[in-house]
C-alpha positions as CSV (number, residue, x, y, z in Angstrom):
1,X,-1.6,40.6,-10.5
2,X,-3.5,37.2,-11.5
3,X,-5.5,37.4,-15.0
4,X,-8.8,36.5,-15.1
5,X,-10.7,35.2,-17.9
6,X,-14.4,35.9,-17.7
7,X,-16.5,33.1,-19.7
8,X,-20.1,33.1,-20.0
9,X,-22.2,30.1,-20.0
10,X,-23.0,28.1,-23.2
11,X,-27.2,28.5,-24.2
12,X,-28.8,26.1,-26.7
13,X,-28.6,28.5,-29.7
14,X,-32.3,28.3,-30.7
15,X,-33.1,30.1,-27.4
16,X,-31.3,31.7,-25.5
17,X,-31.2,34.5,-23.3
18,X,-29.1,38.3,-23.6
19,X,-29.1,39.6,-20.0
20,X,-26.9,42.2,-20.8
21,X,-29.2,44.1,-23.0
22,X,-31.2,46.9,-21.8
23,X,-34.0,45.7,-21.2
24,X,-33.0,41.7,-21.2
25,X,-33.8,40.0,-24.6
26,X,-34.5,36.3,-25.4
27,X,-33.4,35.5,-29.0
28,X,-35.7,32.3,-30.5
29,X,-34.3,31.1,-33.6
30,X,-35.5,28.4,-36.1
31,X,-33.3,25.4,-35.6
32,X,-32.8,25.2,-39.2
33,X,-31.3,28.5,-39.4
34,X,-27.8,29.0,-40.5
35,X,-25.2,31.2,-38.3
36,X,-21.8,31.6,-38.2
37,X,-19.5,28.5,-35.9
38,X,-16.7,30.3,-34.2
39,X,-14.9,27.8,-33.8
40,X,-14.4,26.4,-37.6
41,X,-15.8,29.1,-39.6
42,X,-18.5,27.3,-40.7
43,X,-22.4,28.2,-41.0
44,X,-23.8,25.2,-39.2
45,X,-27.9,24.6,-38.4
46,X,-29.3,26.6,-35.0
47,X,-29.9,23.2,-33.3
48,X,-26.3,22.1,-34.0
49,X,-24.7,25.1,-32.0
50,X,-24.2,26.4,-28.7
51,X,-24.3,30.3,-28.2
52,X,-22.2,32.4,-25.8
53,X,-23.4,35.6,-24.7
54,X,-20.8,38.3,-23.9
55,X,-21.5,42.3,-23.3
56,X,-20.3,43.1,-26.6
57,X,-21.4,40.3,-29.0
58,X,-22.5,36.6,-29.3
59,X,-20.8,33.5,-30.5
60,X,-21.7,30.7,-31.6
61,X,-19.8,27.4,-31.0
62,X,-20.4,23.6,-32.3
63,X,-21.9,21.5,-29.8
64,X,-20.8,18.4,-28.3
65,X,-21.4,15.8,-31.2
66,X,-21.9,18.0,-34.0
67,X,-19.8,19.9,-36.3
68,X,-16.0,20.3,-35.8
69,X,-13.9,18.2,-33.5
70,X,-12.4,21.3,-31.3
């Protein structure tokens, strides 16, 4: 049986939307706020990261041109 990976799309991480919660949330945060990258470990600015929305949690990655090389 194939394995398949489920990946949600990338949202800017100042807004973005939770349509897994009940009832479906949009989270607006200050683009100078720090959250946790992913992806190095780091705590970057809001406006430097993309979030990732999954049924269980949220990531946050670096975006293209900012932050880590990965």
């Amino acid at each position: 049986m194939p394995t398949h990976i489920f990946t949600a799309d990338m949202q800017p991480a100042t807004r973005y939307f939770d349509c897994y919660a009940e009832p479906p949330f949009r989270f607006r945060i200050h683009p100078r706020h720090l959250l946790p990258a992913w992806c190095c470990r780091k705590r970057r600015w809001a406006k430097y990261l993309r979030a990732q929305v999954f049924y269980d949690g949220t990531l946050f990655w670096c975006a293209p041109g900012h932050g880590c090389r990965r």
